[in-house]
N, C-alpha and C positions, 0 to 999 in steps of 0.2 A: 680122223680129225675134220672138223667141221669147214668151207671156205667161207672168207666174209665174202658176202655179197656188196658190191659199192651200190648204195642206193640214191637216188636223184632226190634232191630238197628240191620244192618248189616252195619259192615265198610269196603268199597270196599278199600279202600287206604292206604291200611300200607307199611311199609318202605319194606318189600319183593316183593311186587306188581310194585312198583316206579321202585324197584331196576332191576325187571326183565322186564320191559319198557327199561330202560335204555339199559339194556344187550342185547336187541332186535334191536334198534337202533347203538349201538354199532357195531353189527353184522354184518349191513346192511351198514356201516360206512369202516367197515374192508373188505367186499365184494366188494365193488365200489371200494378203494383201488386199491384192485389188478385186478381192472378186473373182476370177478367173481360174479356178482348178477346174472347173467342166474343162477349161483347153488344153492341161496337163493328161489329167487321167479320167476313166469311166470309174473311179470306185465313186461309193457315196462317201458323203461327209463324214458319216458314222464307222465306216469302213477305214478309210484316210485315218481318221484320229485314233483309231482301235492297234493302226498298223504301225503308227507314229508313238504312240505309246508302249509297245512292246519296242520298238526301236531305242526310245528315251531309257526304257528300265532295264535291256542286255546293255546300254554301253553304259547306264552307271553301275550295273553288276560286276560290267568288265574293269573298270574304273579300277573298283572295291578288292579288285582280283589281284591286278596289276600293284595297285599298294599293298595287300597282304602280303605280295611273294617279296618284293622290295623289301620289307620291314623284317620278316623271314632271313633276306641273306645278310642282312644290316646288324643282327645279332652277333654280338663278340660274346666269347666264352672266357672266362678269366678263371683261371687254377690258384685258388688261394693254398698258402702253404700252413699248412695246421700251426707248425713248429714253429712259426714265424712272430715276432711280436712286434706290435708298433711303438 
């Protein structure tokens, strides 16, 4: 017979993690602004936007992901009775 092994969850994603993505992006939002992404980062502009766009299109992938499983377990099953009349 097999033993279960107890295994550790680690949760990469709590609201401090999100929050400080955000305030990253933020950042880099208020740098471009004014001018000032040389003082952030060395990428180029074309780099930035290439990296910011792949960013944009996983979190509306993820988005798209999160409502499909939602809608997934949001489905009710109903057993109609043949024999039954209205």
């Amino acid at each position: 017979m097999a033993q279960k092994q107890n295994q550790k969850v680690t949760i990469l994603y709590r609201d401090s993690y999100i929050a400080n993505l955000f305030e990253g992006v933020d950042r880099l939002h208020s740098a471009a602004s004014d001018g000032k992404m040389h003082e952030l980062t060395s990428l180029t502009p074309q780099e930035m936007t290439s990296w910011l766009q792949e960013l944009v299109y996983t979190a509306q992938e993820t988005i798209s992901e999160i409502n499909r499983q939602s809608v997934r377990k949001e489905v009710v099953l109903r057993v109609i009775d043949p024999n039954k009349r209205d």
